[in-house]
N, C-alpha and C positions, 0 to 999 in steps of 0.2 A: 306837603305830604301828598305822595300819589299817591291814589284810591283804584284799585282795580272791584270790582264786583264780579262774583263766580256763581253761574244758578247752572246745578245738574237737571239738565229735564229728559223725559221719557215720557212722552205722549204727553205733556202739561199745556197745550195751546190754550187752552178753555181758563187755565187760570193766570199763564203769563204774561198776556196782554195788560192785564191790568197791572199786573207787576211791574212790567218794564217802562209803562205811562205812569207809574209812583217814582220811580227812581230815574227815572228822567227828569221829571220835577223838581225833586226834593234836591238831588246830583246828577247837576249837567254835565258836570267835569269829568268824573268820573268813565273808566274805564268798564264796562260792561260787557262778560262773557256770558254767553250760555252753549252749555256742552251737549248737542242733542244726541244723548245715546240710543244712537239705534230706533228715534222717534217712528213710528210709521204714519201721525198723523201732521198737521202742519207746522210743527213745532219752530223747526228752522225758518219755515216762511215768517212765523211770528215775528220770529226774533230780528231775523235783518229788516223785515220793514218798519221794526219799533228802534231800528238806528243800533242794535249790538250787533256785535261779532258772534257767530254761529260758528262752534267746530260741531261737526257732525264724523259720528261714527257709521260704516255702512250696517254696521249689528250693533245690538246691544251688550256690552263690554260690562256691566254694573253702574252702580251709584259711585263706588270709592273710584272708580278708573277713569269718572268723567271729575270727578276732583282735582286727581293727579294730572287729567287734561291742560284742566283750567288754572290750577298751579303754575304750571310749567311756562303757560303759555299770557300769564298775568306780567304786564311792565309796571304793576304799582308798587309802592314801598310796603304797604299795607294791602289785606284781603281781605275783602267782606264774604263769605260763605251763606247761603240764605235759598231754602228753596222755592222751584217755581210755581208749584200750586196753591198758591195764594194763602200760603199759610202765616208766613213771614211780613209782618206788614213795615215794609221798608222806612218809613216813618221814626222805627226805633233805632236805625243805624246811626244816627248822632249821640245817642247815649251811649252807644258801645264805643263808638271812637275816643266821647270823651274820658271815658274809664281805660282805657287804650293810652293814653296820652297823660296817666298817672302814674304810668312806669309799670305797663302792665307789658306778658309780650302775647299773651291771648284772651280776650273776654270774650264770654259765650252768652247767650240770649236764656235763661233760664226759663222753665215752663212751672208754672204751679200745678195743683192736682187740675186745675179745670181747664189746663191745656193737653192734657194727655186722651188719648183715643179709647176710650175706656175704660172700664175698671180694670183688666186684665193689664192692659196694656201699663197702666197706671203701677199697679201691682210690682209688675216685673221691674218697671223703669226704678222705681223706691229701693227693692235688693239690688240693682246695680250700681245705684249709686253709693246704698250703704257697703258692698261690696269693696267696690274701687277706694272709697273713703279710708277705709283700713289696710289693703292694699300700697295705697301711695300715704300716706299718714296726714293726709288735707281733704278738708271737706268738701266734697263732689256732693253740687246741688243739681244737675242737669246731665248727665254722663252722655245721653244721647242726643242732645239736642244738634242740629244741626246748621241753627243760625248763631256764627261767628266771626270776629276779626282777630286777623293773624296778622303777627309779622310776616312779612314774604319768606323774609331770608331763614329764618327759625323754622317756620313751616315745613319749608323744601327740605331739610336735615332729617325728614321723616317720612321722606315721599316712601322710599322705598319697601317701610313697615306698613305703608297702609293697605288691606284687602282693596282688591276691583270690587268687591263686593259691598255688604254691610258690613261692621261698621266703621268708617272713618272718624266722627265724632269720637266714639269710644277710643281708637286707637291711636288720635293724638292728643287727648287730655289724658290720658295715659301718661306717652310717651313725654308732654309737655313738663308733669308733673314730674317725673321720673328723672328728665332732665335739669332741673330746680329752675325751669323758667317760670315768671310767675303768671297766673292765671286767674281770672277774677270771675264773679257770676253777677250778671245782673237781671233781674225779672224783667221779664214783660209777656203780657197775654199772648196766645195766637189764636188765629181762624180755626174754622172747620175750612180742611183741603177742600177745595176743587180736583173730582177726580178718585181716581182708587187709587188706596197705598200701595206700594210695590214689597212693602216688609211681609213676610211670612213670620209671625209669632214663633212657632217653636223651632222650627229650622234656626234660624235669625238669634232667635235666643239662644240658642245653645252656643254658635255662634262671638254674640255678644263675650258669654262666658268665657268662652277661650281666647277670646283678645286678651280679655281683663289677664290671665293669670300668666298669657302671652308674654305679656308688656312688662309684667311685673317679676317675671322668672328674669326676662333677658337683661332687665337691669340690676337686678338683684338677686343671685342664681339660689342663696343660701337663705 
């Protein structure tokens, strides 16, 4: 099975290094992008001297555009999604493959409450997932989370739904579900980022919302 690895970053030098020296270790094999949107700091030098392949944007495009990037431009059979401020600790990507290789076509890295960015943040993430839950009629433990393995090929059937923007998570566990592919959740901690978040709470949230009811209209109008 080829493995490709997809990190969007945007000013993430400070925490990718260490990332890209975990998943060098852990998966040598392993094909490793990183999508620098519109970095202004050394992001791209990080990345090629830590041995990945760096597309770099001359602006910053969003989060979902440096996805659709790294989609496009992945030769694995398999994607690992997982971002680069050091929140993701690469270490757990053997447990998502193996739950991958149960007859899954996406597992997502779930977060408990003491992985969420605060209580607000926390708060919101709880209604969208119970949102999306009754929406798609399966239980969404992680709606946002952003560390996942895809099938390549299932994946890419969705490029075109997904915002440049936020959020891509939401918009293809959505669309995943929607599609009766199956999806699983597995726990595991995260970090505190390295770095400032680039999500705006209520912009972003509202946002959020209208993917959810996006996804859920186009598949099912009535």
């Amino acid at each position: 099975m080829r493995l490709s690895i997809v990190l969007p970053a945007k000013n993430e030098s400070a925490g990718l290094q260490g990332t890209l020296a975990s998943l060098r270790a852990l998966l040598p094999e392993a094909e490793v992008i990183v999508v620098d949107d519109g970095s202004t700091d050394d992001t791209a030098l990080v990345a090629t001297r830590a041995g990945a392949r760096a597309l770099s944007s001359p602006y910053s495009m969003g989060n979902g555009a440096a996805i659709k990037r790294g989609a496009r431009a992945a030769s694995g059979e398999v994607i690992v999604f997982m971002d680069a401020d050091g929140q993701h600790d690469p270490a757990h990507i053997p447990r998502l493959l193996a739950r991958l290789e149960e007859g899954y076509d996406m597992v997502v890295g779930a977060r408990d409450w003491s992985g969420q960015a605060g209580m607000g943040r926390g708060l919101a993430n709880t209604f969208y997932n119970w949102l999306a839950t009754r929406m798609t009629g399966s239980p969404v433990r992680d709606l946002t989370s952003g560390f996942r393995v895809v099938r390549a090929d299932k994946f890419r059937e969705f490029l075109h739904l997904l915002p440049n923007g936020f959020s891509y998570p939401t918009t293809s566990t959505m669309a995943f579900f929607r599609s009766a592919y199956a999806v699983a959740y597995e726990p595991i901690p995260v970090a505190k980022r390295i770095g400032k978040s680039h999500i705006r709470p209520l912009r972003d949230g509202i946002r959020f919302l209208l993917i959810i009811f996006k996804i859920a209209t186009l598949y099912s109008p009535l």
